[in-house]
C-alpha positions as semicolon CSV with decimal commas, in nm:
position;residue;x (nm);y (nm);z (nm)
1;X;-4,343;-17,311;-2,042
2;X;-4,342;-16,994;-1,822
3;X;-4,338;-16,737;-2,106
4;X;-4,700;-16,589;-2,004
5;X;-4,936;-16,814;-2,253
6;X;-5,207;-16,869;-1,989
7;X;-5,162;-16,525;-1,811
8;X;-5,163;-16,358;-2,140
9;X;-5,397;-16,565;-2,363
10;X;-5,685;-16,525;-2,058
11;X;-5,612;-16,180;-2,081
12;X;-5,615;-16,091;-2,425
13;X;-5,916;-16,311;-2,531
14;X;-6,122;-16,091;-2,231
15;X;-5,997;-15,812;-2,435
16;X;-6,058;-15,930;-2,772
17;X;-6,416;-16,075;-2,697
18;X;-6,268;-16,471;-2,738
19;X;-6,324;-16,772;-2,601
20;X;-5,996;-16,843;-2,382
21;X;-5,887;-17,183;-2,429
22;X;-5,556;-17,362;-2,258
23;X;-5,503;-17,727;-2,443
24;X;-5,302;-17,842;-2,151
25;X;-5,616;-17,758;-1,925
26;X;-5,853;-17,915;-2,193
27;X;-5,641;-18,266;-2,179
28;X;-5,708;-18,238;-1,805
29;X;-6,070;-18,194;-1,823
30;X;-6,115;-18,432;-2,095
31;X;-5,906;-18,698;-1,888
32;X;-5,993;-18,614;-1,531
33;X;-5,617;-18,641;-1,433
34;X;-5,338;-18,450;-1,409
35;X;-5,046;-18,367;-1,714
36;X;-4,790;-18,517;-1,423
37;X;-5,001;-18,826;-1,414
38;X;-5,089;-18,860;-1,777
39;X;-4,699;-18,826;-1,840
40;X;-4,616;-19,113;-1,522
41;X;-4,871;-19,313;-1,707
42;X;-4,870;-19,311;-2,091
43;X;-4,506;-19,130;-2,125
44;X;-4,432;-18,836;-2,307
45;X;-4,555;-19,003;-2,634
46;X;-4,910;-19,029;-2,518
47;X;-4,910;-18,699;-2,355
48;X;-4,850;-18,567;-2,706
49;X;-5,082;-18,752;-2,863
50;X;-5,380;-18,667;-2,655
51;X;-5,229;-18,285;-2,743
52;X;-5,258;-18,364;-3,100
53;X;-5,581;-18,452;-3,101
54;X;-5,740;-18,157;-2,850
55;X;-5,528;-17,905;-3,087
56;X;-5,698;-18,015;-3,339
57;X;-6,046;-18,047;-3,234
58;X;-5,940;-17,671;-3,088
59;X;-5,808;-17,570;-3,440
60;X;-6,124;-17,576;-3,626
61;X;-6,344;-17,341;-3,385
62;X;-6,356;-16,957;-3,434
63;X;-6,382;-16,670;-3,185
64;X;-6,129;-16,829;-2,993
65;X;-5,773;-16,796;-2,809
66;X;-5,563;-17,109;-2,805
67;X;-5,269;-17,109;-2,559
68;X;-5,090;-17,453;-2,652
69;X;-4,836;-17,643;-2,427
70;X;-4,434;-17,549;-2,519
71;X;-4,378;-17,888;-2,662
72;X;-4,686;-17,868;-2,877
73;X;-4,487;-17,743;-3,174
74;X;-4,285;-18,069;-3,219
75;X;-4,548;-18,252;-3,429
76;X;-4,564;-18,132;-3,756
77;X;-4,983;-18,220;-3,826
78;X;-5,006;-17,944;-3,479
79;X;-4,795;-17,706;-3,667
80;X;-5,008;-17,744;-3,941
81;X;-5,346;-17,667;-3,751
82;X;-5,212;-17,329;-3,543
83;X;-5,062;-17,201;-3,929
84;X;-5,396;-17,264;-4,051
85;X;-5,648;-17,170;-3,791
86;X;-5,507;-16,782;-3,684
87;X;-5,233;-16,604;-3,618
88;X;-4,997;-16,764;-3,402
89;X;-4,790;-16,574;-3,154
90;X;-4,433;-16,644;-2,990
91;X;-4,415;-16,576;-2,621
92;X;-4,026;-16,536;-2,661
93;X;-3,838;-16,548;-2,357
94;X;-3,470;-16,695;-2,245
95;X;-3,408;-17,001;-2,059
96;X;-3,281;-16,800;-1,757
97;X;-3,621;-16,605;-1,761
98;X;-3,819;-16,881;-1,806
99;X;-3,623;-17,107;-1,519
100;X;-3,651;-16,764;-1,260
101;X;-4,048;-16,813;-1,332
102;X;-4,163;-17,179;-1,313
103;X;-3,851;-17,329;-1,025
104;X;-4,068;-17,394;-0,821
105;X;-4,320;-17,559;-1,011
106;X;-4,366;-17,903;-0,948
107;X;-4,644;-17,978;-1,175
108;X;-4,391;-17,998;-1,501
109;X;-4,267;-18,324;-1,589
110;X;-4,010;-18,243;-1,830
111;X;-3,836;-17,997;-1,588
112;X;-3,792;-18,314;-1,314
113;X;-3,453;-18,314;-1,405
114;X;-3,109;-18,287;-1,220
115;X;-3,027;-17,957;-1,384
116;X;-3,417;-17,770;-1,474
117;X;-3,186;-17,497;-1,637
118;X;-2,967;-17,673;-1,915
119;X;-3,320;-17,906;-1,943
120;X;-3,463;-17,549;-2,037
121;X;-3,175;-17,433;-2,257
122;X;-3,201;-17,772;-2,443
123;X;-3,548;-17,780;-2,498
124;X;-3,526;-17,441;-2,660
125;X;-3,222;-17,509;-2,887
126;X;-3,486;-17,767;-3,044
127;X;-3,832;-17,605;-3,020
128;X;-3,715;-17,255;-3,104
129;X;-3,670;-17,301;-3,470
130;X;-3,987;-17,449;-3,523
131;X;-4,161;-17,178;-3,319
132;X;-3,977;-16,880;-3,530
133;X;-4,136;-17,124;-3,844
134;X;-4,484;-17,050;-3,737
135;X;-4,500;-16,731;-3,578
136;X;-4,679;-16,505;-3,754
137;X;-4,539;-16,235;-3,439
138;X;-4,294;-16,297;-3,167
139;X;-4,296;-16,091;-2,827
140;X;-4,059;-16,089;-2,588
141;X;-4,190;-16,139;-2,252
142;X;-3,886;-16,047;-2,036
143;X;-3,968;-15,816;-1,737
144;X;-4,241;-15,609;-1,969
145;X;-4,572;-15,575;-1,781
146;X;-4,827;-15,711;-1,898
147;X;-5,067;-15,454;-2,039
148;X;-4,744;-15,369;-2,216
149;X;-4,695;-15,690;-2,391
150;X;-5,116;-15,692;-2,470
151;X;-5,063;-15,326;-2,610
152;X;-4,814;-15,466;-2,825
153;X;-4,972;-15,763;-2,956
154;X;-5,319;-15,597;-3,011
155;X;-5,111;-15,330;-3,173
156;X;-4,926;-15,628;-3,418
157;X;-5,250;-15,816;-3,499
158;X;-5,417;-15,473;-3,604
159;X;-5,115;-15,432;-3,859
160;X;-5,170;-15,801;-3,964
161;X;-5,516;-15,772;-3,959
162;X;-5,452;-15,473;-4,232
163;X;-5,206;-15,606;-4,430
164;X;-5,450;-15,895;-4,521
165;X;-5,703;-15,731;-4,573
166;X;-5,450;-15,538;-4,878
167;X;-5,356;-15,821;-5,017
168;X;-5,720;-15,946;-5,056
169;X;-5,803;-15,977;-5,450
170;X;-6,063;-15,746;-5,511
């Protein structure tokens, strides 16, 4: 949360000719209530299944951007559909950075917490791993601009793009 998926994603699918899609925003729309609410109401637990389910409706369209929620990484089956439907990208930065960008932000449940900071440096010491597992690049979004960090990822999913296209049996 705060690493630049939304700001980035939007920005990058206008560049790449793809359909921008945010799952957190597509829960919202499909429920007509907020991620705060859907949290005060079903838990964390039913927040993540409703993610489960849009990521995977998400997972099997093409000519499309998916920017997924932080915590979306922690079930294994949505690991499974972002491996399997793209190339998956790691907004990468620190707990510090991202604490500077969303303190004010009161529409995130999981940073309600006495101390948003360690809440940040915890969450990380457990999703980090599993992002590094699926990223087929990972960015670092510290004080870079933005066209910057586009210009680098366009430049990253070119070289992909090649590389597969090599290993390709003839």
């Amino acid at each position: 949360m705060g690493a630049g998926k939304s700001t980035i994603g939007r920005q990058l699918a206008r560049r790449m000719n793809l359909t921008f899609y945010d799952s957190d925003k597509v829960i919202e729309e499909r429920t007509g209530v907020s991620i705060p609410h859907i949290f005060e109401v079903e838990g964390e637990a039913g927040f993540r299944d409703r993610e489960a389910q849009v990521i995977a409706d998400l997972a099997v369209m093409s000519g499309i951007l998916l920017a997924t929620g932080g915590g979306s990484i922690l079930r294994e089956s949505n690991r499974q559909h972002l491996k399997a439907s793209g190339y998956v990208i790691y907004l990468r930065a620190s707990a510090e950075q991202l604490f500077q960008r969303i303190r004010q932000d009161k529409n995130r449940p999981l940073m309600q917490t006495a101390n948003p900071l360690q809440t940040l440096r915890d969450l990380l010491k457990v999703r980090e791993p599993l992002y590094l597992e699926v990223a087929d690049m990972v960015i670092p979004t510290g004080k870079q601009k933005v066209n910057l960090i586009l210009r680098e990822i366009e430049n990253k999913l070119k070289q992909l793009q090649e590389s597969s296209h090599a290993n390709a049996p003839s």
